[in-house]
Phi, psi and omega in degrees: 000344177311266171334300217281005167271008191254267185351296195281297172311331173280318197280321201257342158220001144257053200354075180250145193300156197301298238283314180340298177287324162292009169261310220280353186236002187100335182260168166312152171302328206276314172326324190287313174295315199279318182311332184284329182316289175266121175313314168206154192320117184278136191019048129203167197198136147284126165269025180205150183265183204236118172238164184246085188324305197280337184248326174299317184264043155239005172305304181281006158283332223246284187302357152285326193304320220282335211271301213267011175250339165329306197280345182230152214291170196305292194315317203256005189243157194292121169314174187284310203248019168227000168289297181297344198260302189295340170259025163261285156355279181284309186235041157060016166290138214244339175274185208271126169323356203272297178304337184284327197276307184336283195312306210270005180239309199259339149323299166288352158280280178346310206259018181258137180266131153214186186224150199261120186308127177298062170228145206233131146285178188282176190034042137220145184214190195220119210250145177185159187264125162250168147275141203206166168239143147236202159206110125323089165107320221089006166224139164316156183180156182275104179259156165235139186232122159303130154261154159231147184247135167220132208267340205278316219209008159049032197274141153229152183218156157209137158267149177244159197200183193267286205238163178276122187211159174315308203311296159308343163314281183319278174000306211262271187334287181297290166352304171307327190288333188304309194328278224282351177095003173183201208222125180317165183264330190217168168199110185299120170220173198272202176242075172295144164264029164285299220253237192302118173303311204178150174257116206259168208284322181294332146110353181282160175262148154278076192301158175263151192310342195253344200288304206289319149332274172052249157295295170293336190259331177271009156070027178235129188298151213227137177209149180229173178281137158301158182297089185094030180231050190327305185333308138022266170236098190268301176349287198300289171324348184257310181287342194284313180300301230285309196292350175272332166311311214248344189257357205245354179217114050266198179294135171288146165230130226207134179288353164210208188255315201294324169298342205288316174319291197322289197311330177274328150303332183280349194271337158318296204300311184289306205308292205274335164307284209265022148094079217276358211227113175277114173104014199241025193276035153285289150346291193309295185274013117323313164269333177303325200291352199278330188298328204232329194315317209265011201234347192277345104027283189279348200227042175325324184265019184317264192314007194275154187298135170305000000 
């Protein structure tokens, strides 16, 4: 399913020509047509994954050694071949050193702490979920709400919801795309498992089938967060306290979910009208207009049913 949005996406918004993308990816021209066809495969999916024989059932001796060389000074920690030598040794391992360092080179990337400069370009943003009490109905109660964020012009949209659910997921994204008028060029999210089946060894995701529909069908790149790095996407976590600070208290009380949205859009809509960065809303509606402009061309069917 990977692929087939890494297709659809080179060909339907970076306009590179079919045959092109059926040399650079590899498939048939006519695989290349039907991928254009359908937002996702109509009734097919690999149902098995790609495995490494000789190697998968040592991944988890090998990311205990690693985990545990964290804890003893730099000088002292295990080489690649010293790695390979102890599962050959100790655990009857039969494969080659090439695959061990392979891994043990994408690992140790993985395990570097970095850091991402506070700077956003326009059309990407960043999603996430919160939690809240309200009173519903007339009874108290736990809402969970999406924010989706765009940190370059600090524009925001949220939906509420009973539960954090697929349904709601899907939901709260068209809806963010209708608000803003168009659909991010990218979009940062943690690794909920609405979006990820499982974090493969290598450290790539395993999207779940409806995250990858999605994705294939609104043409927007998908980026995730390290595991436990809230920082990551500090924004969206930051926006996420302010509209429950500022739109949620007291408790809202509202005779549904639906009033409750409407109120929680209009307190966006007012938020970026009068400027959250005082004196500065020229800038504020520059960028935001900066977010989208170059992208509405393209994305005629935004708002269309999944």
């Amino acid at each position: 399913m990977d692929l087939y949005g890494r297709v659809r996406h080179a060909v339907l918004v970076d306009g590179m020509s079919r045959r092109e993308a059926a040399r650079l990816f590899g498939i048939n021209r006519r695989t290349v047509e039907k991928m254009l066809m359908f937002s996702f495969p109509p009734g097919y999916r690999r149902d098995k994954e790609i495995r490494r024989p000789k190697l998968d059932d040592f991944i988890g001796i090998i990311d205990q050694i690693l985990e545990a060389d964290r804890l003893v000074p730099k000088k002292q920690r295990h080489t690649s071949k010293r790695v390979f030598e102890r599962l050959r040794n100790e655990y009857d391992f039969t494969g080659g050193i090439t695959i061990v360092k392979d891994y043990i080179f994408a690992a140790r990337q993985r395990q570097r702490e970095m850091f991402v400069p506070l700077s956003h370009p326009p059309g990407h943003a960043q999603a996430d979920f919160g939690e809240a009490l309200a009173v519903i109905g007339g009874v108290e109660r736990k809402i969970h709400f999406l924010v989706m964020d765009l940190p370059h012009s600090d524009a925001c949209f949220l939906k509420a919801y009973p539960a954090e659910t697929t349904e709601a997921f899907c939901d709260a994204h068209v809806a963010a795309f209708a608000f803003f008028g168009g659909v991010p060029v990218s979009i940062l999210y943690d690794n909920t498992r609405i979006a990820v089946a499982r974090i493969l060894g290598d450290g790539q995701r395993k999207r779940t089938r409806v995250f990858s529909e999605l994705v294939s069908h609104y043409l927007f790149e998908d980026r995730f967060g390290r595991p436990g790095k809230g920082n990551d996407k500090g924004k969206v976590e930051g926006m996420v306290g302010y509209t429950r600070r500022n739109f949620m208290v007291p408790k809202p009380q509202f005779a549904s979910f639906d009033d409750l949205n409407v109120h929680l859009a209009d307190q966006c809509r007012k938020r970026w009208a009068k400027g959250v960065f005082h004196g500065l809303r020229r800038r504020h509606l520059q960028r935001y207009l900066d977010e989208f402009v170059f992208r509405w061309n393209r994305r005629r069917h935004m708002c269309g049913a999944i």
